[in-house]
C-alpha positions as CSV (number, residue, x, y, z in Angstrom):
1,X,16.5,-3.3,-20.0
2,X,14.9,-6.8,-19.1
3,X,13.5,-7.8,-16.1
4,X,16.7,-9.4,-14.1
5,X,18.4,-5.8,-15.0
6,X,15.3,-3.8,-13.4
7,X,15.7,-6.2,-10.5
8,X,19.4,-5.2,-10.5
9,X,19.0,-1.7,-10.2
10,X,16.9,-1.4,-7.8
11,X,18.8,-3.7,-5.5
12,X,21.8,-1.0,-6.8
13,X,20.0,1.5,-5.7
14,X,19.1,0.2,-1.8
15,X,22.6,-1.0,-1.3
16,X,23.5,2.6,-2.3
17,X,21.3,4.9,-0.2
18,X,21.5,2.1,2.6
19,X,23.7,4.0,4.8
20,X,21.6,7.1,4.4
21,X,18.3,5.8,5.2
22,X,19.0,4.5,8.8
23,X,20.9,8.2,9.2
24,X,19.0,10.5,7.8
25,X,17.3,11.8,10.8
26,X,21.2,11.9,12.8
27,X,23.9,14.3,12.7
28,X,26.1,11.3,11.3
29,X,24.1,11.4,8.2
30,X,25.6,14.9,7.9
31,X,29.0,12.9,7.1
32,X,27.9,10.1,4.9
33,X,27.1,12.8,1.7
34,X,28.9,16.3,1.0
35,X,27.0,19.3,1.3
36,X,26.3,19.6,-2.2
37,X,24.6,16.1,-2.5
38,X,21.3,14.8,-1.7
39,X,19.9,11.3,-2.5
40,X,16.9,10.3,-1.8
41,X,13.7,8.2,-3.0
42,X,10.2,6.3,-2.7
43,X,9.2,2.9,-3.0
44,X,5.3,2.5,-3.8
45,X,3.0,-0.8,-4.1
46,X,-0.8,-0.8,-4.5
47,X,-3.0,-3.7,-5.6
48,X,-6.4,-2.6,-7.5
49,X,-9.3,-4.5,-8.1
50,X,-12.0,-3.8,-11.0
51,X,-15.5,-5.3,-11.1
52,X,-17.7,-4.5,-13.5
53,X,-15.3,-2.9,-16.5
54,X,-16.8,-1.4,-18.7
55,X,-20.1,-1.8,-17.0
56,X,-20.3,-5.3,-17.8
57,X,-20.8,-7.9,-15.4
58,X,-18.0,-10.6,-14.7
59,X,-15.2,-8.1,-16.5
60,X,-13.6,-8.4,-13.1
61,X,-9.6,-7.8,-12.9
62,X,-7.3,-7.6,-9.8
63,X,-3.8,-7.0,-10.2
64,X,-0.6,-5.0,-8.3
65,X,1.5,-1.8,-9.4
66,X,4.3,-1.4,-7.9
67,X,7.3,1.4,-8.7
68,X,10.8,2.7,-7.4
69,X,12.0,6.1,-7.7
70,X,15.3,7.4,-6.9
71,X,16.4,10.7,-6.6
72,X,19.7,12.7,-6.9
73,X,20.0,16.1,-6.4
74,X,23.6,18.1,-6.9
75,X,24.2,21.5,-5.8
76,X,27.6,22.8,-6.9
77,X,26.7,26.3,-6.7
78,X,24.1,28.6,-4.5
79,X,22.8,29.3,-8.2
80,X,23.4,25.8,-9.8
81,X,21.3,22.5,-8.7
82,X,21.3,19.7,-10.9
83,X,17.9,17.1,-10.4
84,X,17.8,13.4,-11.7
85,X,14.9,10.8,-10.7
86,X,15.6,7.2,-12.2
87,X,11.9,5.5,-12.3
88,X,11.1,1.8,-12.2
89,X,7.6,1.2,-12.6
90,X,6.2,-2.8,-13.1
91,X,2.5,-4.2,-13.3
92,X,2.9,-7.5,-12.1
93,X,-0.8,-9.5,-13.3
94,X,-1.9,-6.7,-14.9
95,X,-3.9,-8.2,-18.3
96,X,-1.6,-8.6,-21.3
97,X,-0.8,-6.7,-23.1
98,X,0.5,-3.8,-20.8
99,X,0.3,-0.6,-21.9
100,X,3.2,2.1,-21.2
101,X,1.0,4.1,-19.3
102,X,1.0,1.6,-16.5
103,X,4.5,-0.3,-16.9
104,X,7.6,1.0,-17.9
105,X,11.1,0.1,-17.3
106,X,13.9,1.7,-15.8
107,X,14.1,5.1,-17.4
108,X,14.9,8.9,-16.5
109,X,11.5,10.3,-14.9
110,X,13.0,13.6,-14.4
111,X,16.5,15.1,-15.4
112,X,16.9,19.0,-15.1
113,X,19.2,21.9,-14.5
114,X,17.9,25.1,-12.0
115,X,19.7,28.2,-12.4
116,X,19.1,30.8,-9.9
117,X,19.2,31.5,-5.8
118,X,16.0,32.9,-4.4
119,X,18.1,34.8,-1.8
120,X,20.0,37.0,-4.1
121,X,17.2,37.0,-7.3
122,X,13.7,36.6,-7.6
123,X,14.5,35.1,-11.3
124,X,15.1,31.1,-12.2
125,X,14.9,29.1,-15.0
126,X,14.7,25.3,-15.1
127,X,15.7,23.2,-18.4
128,X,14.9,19.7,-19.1
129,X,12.8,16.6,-18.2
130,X,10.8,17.4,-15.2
131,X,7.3,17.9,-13.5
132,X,4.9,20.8,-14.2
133,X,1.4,21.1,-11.9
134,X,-0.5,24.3,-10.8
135,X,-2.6,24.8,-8.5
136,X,-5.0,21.8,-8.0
137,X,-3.6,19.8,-11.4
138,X,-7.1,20.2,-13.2
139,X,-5.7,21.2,-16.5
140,X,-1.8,20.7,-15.7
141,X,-0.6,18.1,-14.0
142,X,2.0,15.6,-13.0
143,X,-0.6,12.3,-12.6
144,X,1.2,10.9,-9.4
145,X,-1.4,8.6,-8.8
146,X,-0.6,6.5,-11.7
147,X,2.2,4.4,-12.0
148,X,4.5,5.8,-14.2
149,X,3.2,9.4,-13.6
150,X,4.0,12.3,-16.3
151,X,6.6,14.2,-16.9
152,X,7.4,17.4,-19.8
153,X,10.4,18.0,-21.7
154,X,10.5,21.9,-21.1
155,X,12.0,25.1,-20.6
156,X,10.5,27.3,-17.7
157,X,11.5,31.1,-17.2
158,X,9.9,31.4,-13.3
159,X,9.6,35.4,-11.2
160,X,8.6,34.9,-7.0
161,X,8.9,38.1,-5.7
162,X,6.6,40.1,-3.0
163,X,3.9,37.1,-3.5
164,X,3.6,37.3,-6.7
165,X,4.7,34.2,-9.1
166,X,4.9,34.2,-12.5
167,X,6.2,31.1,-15.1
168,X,6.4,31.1,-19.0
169,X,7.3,27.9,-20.4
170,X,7.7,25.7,-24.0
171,X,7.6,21.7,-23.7
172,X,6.5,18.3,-24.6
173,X,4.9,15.8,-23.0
174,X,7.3,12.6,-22.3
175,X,5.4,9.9,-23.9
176,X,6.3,6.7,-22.2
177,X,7.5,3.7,-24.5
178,X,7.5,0.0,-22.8
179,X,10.9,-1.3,-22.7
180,X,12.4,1.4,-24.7
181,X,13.9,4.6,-23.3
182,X,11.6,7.6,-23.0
183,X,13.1,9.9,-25.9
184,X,12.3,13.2,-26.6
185,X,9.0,14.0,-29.4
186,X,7.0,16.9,-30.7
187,X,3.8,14.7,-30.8
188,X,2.2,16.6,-28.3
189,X,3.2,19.8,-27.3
190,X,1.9,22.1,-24.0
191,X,3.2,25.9,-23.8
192,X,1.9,28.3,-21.4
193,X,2.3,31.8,-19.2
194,X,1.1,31.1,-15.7
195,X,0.5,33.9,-13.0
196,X,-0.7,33.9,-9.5
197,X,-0.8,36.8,-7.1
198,X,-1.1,36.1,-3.3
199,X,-2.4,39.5,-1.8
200,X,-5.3,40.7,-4.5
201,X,-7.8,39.3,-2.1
202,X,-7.9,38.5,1.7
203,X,-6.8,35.4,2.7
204,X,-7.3,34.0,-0.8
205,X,-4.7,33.6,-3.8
206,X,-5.8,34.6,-7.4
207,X,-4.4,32.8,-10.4
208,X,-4.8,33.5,-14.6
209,X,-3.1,31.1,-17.2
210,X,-2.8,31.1,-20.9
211,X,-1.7,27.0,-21.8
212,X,-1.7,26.1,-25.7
213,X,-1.9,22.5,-26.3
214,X,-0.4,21.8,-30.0
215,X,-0.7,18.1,-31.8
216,X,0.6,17.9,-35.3
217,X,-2.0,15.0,-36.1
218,X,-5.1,14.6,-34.5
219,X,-8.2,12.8,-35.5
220,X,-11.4,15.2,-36.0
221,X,-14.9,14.6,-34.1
222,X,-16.0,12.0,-36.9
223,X,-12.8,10.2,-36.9
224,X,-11.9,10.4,-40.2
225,X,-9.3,12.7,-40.9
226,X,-6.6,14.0,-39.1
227,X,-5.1,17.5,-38.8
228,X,-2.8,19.7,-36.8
229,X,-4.9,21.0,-33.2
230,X,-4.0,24.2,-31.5
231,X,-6.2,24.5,-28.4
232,X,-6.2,28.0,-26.3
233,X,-7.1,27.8,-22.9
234,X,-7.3,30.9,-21.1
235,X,-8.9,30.8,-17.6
236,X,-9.0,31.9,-13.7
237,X,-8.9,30.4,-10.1
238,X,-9.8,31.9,-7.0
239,X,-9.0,29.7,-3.8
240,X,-8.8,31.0,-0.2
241,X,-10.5,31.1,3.2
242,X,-13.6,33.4,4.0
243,X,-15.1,33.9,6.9
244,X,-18.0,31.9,9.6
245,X,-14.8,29.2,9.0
246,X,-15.3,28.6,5.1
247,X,-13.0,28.2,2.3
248,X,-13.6,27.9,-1.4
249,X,-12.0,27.3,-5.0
250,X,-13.8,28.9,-8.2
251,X,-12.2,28.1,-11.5
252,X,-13.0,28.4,-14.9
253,X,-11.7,27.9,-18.5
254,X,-12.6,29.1,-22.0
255,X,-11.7,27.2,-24.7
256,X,-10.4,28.2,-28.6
257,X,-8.4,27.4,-31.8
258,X,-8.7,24.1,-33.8
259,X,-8.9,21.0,-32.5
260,X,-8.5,18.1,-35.6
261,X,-8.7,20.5,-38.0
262,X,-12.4,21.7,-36.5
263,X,-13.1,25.1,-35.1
264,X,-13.0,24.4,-31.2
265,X,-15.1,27.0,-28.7
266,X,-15.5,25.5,-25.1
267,X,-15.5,25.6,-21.4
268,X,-15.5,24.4,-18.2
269,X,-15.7,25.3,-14.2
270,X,-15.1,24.2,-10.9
271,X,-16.2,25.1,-7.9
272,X,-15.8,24.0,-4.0
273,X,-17.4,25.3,-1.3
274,X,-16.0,23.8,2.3
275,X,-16.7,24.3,6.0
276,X,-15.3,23.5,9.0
277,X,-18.3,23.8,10.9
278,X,-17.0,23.6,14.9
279,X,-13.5,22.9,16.8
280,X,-12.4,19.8,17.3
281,X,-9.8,17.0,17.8
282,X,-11.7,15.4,14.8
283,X,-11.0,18.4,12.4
284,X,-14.2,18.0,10.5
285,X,-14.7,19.6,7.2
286,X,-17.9,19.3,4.9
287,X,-17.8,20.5,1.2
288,X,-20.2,20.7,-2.3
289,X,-18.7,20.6,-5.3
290,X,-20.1,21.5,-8.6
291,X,-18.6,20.7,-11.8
292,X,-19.4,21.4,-16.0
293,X,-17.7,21.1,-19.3
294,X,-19.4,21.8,-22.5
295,X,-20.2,18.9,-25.1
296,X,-20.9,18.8,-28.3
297,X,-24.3,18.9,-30.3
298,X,-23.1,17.4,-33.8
299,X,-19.7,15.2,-34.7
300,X,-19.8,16.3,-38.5
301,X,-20.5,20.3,-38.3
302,X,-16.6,21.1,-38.4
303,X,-17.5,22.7,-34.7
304,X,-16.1,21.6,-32.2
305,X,-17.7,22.0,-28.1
306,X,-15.8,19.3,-26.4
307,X,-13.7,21.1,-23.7
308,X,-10.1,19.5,-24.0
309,X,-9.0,19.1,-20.5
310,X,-4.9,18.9,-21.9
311,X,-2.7,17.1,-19.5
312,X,-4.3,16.8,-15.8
313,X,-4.5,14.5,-12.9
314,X,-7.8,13.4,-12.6
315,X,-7.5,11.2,-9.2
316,X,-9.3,12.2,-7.1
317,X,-11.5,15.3,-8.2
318,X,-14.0,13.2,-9.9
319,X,-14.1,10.4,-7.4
320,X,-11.6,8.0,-6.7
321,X,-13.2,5.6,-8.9
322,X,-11.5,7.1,-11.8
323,X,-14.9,7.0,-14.2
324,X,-14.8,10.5,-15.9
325,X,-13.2,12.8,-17.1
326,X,-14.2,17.1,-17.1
327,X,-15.6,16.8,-20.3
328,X,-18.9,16.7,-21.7
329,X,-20.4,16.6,-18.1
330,X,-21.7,17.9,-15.0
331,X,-21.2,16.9,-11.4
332,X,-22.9,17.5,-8.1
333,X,-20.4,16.2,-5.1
334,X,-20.4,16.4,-1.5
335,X,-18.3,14.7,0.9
336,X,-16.7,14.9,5.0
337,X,-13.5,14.8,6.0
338,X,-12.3,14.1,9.4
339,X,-9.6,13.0,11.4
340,X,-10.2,10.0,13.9
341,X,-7.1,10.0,15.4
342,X,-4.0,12.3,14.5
343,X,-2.3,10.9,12.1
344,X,-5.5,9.3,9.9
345,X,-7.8,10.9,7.4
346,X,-11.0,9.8,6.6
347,X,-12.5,11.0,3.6
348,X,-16.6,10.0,2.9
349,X,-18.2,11.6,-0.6
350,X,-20.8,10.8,-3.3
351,X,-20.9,12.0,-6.8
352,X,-23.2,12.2,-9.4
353,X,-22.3,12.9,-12.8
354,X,-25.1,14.1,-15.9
355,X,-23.9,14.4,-19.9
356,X,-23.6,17.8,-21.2
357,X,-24.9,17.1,-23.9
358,X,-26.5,13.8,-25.0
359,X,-25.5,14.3,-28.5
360,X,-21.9,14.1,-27.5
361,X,-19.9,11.2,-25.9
362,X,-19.4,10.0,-22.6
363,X,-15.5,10.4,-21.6
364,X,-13.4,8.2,-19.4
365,X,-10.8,9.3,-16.8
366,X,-8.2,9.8,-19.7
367,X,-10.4,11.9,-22.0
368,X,-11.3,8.7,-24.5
369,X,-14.4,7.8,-25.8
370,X,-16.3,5.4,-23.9
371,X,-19.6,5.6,-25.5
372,X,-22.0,7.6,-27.6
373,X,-25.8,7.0,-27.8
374,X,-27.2,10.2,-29.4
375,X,-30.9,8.0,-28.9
376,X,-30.6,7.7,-25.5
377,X,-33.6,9.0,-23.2
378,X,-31.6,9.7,-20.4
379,X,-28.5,12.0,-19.8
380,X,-27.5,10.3,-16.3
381,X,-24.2,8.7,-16.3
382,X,-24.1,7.2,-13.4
383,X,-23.6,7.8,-9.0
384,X,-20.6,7.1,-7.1
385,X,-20.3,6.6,-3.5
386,X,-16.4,6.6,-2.1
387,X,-14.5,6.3,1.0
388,X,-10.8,6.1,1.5
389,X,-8.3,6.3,4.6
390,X,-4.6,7.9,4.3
391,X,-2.6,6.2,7.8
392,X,0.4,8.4,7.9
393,X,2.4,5.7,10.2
394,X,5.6,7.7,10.2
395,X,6.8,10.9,8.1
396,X,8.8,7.8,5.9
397,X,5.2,5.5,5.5
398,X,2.3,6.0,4.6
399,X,-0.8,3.6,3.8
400,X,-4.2,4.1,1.7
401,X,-7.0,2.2,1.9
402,X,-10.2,3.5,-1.2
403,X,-13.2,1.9,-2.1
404,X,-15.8,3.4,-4.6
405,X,-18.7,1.6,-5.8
406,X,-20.2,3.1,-9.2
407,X,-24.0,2.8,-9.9
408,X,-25.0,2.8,-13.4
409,X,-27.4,5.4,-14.3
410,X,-30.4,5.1,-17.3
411,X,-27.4,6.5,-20.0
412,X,-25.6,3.4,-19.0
413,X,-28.6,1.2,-19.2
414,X,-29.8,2.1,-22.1
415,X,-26.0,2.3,-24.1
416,X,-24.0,-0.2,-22.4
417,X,-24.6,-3.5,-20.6
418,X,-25.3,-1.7,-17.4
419,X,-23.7,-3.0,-14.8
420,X,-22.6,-1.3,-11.5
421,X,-18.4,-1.2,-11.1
422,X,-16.6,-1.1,-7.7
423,X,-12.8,0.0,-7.2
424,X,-11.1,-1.2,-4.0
425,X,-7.7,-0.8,-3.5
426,X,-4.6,-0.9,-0.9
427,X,-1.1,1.3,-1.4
428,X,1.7,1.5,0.5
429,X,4.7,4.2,0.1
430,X,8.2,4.5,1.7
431,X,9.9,7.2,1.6
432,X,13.6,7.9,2.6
């Protein structure tokens, strides 16, 4: 689909849901669909800007993402619902050439079938393209935040009964293809039995998971030779309330199986400790937040120790800047939120992320090898201050302003050119 085409479906799509928009909120909307229809959608824009990529000064880029989704749900049946979201997503100035990760036309984000009715069975299955995320999207996730998001190929056999929830699924990872419509592939492959039980613990829900990532080819440590990967990631989350006003999330994952063709045995943990300290208007909230994933100590051993962090969304738990990665590092965090009026969030934090190990790589936000200086004297990556404001306007709009300004540490000095990075952006997202 070229350009003019995009630009005609998305004017299709307007002029269709039109009528609905300006209704949706009146009892005549009520007559504009049947009952057993629902449309729906968002329009999102945000311009970016990057200084200092790569941590060399002058790499500067600006540029605007913009994407269109548009959703049709069908319910012929109390036990039947049928979902389709068409996605749009353009880069506009974005350097040549794009990759499918940021632009992709006009394509099928997410087209299922959901058998079941909660009121009569605590059983439902859902088959076909669609979004999988649990929990806080560490491991799993559906990577909303960038523009053409992810989205699995899978079968999922789902139990919530008595708060208990339980979900065994096959699928494959949609791997977006620019100008070409998103078929279906084996290349990479993420299976899993997730469980999470509501009432173990006061106030707090408990969660284990089993997720198998399979790649048929995969390049090992060295990078030269490739081999089928079969990584086992078994793990647990605790997140709740306690009390004196204090909530927390504790997770951690163990790591096994063959990664490349290499004997892999790994982890990696979590863990956030917030407080809303006193009542107020302002809702304040302080939190710490520690973070590790193991590294490895030698790239030709045929042992692997770099955790795999398989398919998350990694904005914003590692700073809005969108640097790292859970792998191969630690991380000490704090930040504040509050509330300045009602319907804004301000959100103030600093990071500061060390190497694992400095025999092993530093990783970037989508788990690729940015550097490795094994003769470096330092294992500091680098600090990270942010701030960001979310301006819910109306329950349609919302805006985001972000900056983060990244400060290379000594392992940047001394491996790259060393330059400090900033990230400031603006988004803006209807909804209707």
């Amino acid at each position: 689909m070229n350009i003019g085409q995009r630009r005609l479906w998305v004017a299709g799509v307007f002029l269709a849901l039109a009528p609905g928009l300006h209704a949706a909120d009146t009892e005549s909307h009520k007559t504009i669909l049947p009952e057993w229809m629902e449309l729906g959608g968002e329009v999102r824009g945000r311009f970016e800007g990057n200084t200092g990529i790569g941590f060399r000064e002058g790499n500067n880029d600006m540029y605007y993402l913009h994407r269109v989704r548009a959703n049709m749900l069908l319910k012929p049946a109390s036990w039947l619902r049928f979902q389709f979201t068409g996605q749009d997503s353009e880069a506009p100035g974005e350097r040549k050439p794009i990759p499918a990760s940021v632009a992709d036309g006009f394509d099928l984000f997410q087209a299922y079938v959901e058998i079941g009715n909660a009121k009569a069975s605590p059983w439902s299955a859902r088959i076909g393209r669609q979004e999988i995320r649990f929990d806080n999207e560490l491991f799993v996730g559906a990577s909303n935040w960038g523009n053409t998001g992810r989205s699995y190929d899978a079968a999922r056999l789902m139990f919530d009964n008595h708060g208990y929830h339980v979900e065994a699924w096959g699928s494959t990872v949609v791997q977006p293809v620019h100008g070409e419509v998103n078929k279906f592939t084996h290349t990479q492959q993420l299976h899993g039995v997730h469980f999470d039980a509501r009432h173990w613990l006061p106030k707090s829900t408990v969660s284990l998971y089993h997720y198998i990532r399979i790649n048929p080819h995969e390049a090992n440590e060295a990078g030269n030779a490739f081999a089928r990967s079969r990584v086992h990631a078994t793990g647990f989350r605790l997140a709740g309330d306690l009390p004196q006003h204090f909530d927390y999330i504790a997770e951690t994952a163990f790591e096994s199986g063959r990664a490349g063709g290499e004997t892999l045995s790994a982890w990696a943990g979590r863990y956030v400790v917030g407080e809303t300290p006193w009542k107020s208007a302002y809702e304040p909230r302080l939190y710490g937040v520690y973070s590790h994933a193991s590294g490895d100590s030698d790239a030709r051993d045929g042992r692997r120790g770099t955790f795999d962090q398989l398919f998350p969304t990694n904005h914003s738990p590692f700073g809005i800047g969108d640097r790292i990665s859970l792998r191969n590092m630690h991380e000490v965090a704090g930040g504040v939120q509050w509330h300045p009026w009602k319907n804004v969030v301000l959100q103030h934090e600093f990071h500061s992320f060390w190497l694992a190990n400095r025999l092993d790589a530093f990783y970037d936000v989508g788990q690729r090898r940015v550097v490795r200086n094994p003769n470096a004297t330092s294992n500091h990556l680098y600090n990270e201050w942010d701030t960001q404001a979310v301006w819910t306007v109306t329950k349609h709009i919302q805006a985001i302003l972000g900056y983060a300004h990244v400060f290379a540490g000594e392992f940047l000095h001394e491996s790259t050119p060393g330059s400090n990075a900033s990230v400031p952006y603006a988004q803006w997202l209807y909804k209707f």
